[in-house]
C-alpha atoms as a printed R data frame, in Angstrom:
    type eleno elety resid chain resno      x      y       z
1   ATOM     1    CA   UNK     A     1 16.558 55.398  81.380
2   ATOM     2    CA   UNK     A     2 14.447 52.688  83.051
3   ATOM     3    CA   UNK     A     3 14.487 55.235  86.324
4   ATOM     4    CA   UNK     A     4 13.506 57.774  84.500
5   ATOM     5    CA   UNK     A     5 10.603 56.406  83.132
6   ATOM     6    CA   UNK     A     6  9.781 54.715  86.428
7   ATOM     7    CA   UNK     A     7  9.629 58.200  88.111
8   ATOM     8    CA   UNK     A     8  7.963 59.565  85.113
9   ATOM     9    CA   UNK     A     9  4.827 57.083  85.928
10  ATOM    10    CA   UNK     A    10  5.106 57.708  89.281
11  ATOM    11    CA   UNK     A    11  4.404 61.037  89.243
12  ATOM    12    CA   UNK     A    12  8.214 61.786  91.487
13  ATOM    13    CA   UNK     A    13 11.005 64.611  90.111
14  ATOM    14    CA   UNK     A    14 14.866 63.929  90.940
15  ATOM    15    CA   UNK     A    15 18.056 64.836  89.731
16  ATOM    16    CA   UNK     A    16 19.738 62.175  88.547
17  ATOM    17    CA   UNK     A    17 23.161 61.316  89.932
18  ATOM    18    CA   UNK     A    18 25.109 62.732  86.820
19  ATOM    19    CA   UNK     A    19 23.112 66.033  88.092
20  ATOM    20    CA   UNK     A    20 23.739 66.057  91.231
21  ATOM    21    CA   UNK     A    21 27.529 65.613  90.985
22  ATOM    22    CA   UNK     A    22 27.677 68.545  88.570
23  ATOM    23    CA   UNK     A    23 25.522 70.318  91.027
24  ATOM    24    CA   UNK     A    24 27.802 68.977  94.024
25  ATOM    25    CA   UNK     A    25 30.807 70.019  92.148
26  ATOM    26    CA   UNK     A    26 30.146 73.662  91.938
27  ATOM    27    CA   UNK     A    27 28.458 73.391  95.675
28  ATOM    28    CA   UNK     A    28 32.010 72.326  96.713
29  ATOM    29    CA   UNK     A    29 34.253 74.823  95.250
30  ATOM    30    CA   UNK     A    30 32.215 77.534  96.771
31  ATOM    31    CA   UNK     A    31 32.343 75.609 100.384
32  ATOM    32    CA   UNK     A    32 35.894 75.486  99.685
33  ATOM    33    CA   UNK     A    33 36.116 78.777  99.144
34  ATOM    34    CA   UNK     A    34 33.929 79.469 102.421
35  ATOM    35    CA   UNK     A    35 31.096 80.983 100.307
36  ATOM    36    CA   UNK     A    36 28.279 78.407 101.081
37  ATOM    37    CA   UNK     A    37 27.968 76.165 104.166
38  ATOM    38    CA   UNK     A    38 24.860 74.056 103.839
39  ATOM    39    CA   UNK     A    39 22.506 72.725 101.417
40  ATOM    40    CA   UNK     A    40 19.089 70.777 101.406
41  ATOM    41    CA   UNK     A    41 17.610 68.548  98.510
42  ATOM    42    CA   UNK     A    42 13.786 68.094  97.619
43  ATOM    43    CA   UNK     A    43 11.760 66.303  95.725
44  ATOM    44    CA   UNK     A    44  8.206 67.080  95.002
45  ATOM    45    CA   UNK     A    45  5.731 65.753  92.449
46  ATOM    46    CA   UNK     A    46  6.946 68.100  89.629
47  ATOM    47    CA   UNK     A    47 10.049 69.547  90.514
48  ATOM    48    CA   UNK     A    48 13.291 68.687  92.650
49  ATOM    49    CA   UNK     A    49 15.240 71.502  94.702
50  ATOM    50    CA   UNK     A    50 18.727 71.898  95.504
51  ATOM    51    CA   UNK     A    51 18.663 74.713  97.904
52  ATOM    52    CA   UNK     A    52 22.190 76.336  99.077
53  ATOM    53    CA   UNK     A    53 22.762 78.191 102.308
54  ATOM    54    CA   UNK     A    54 25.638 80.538 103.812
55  ATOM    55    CA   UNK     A    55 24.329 78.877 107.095
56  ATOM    56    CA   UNK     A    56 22.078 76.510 108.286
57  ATOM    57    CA   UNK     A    57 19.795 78.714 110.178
58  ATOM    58    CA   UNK     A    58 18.863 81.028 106.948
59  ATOM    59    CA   UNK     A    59 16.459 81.049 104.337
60  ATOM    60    CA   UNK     A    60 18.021 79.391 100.818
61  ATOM    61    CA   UNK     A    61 20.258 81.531  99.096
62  ATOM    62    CA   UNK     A    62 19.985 79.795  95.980
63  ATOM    63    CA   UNK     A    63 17.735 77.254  94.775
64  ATOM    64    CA   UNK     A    64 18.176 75.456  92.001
65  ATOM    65    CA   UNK     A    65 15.370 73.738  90.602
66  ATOM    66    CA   UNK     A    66 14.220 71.172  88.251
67  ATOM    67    CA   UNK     A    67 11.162 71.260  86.802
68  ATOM    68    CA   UNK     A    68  9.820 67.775  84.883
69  ATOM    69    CA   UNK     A    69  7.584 68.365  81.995
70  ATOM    70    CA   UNK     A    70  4.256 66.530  81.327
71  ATOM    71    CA   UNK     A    71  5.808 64.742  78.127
72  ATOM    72    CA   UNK     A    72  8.060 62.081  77.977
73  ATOM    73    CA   UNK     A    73  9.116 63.653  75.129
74  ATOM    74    CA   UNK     A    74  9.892 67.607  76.372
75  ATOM    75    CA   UNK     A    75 13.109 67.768  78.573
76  ATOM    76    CA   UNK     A    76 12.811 69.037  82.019
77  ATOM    77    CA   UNK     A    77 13.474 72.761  82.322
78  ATOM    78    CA   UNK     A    78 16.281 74.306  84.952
79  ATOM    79    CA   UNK     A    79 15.756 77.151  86.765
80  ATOM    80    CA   UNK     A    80 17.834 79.206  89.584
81  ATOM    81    CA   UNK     A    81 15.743 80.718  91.931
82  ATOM    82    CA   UNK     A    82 16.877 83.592  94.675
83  ATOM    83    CA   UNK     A    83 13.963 83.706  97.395
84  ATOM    84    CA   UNK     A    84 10.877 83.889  94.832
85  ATOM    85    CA   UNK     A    85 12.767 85.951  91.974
86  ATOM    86    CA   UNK     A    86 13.753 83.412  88.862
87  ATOM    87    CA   UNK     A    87 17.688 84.170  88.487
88  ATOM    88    CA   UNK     A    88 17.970 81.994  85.353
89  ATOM    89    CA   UNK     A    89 16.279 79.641  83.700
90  ATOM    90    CA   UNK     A    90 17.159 77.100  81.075
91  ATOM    91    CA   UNK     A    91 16.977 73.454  79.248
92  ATOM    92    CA   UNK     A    92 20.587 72.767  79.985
93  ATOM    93    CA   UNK     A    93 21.782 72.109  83.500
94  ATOM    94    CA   UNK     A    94 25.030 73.166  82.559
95  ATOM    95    CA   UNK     A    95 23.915 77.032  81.650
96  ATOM    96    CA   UNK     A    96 22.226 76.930  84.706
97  ATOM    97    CA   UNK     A    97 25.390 76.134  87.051
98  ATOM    98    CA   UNK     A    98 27.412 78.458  84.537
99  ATOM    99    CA   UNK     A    99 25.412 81.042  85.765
100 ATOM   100    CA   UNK     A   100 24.876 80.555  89.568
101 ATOM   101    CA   UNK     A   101 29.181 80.208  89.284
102 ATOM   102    CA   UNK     A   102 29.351 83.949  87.827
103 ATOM   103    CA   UNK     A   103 27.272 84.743  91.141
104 ATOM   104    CA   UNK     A   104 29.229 86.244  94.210
């Protein structure tokens, strides 16, 4: 909680690490399965990206983003992007990786 609210003052967005080993779990079953190859993480003043890639010299075949609210109050929302088009979107992390799972 204390690095929440620490990045919350700061003005920074990042997953936390309970995110990013749900995200990391789903990135590794579809490595496994030879689906994805590469991924990138971001963080910008109001949103962090985990962009996945078949290979490392494409554009992002997934991104999924989370994007902080104003409020300390408001939970951040999810959303999977695919280029610019929003795939998904969500409050809950785990609807968000339910859905980019259903995606060949």
């Amino acid at each position: 909680m204390l690095v929440y609210l620490r990045d919350k003052l700061n003005g920074r967005t990042t997953f936390t690490r309970n995110e990013l080993s749900q995200i990391l779990s789903v990135y590794g079953s579809r490595v496994q399965r030879g689906q994805w190859r590469d991924y990138a993480i971001d963080s910008l003043p109001d949103m962090a990206v985990f962009s996945i890639f078949r290979s490392s010299k494409e554009q992002p075949l997934y991104s999924v983003t989370k994007i902080s609210s104003r409020s300390l109050i408001k939970p951040a929302r999810y959303v999977v992007y695919s280029g610019r088009t929003v795939l998904m979107e969500s409050a809950s992390l785990q609807e968000v990786l339910a859905f980019l799972e259903q995606q060949t």
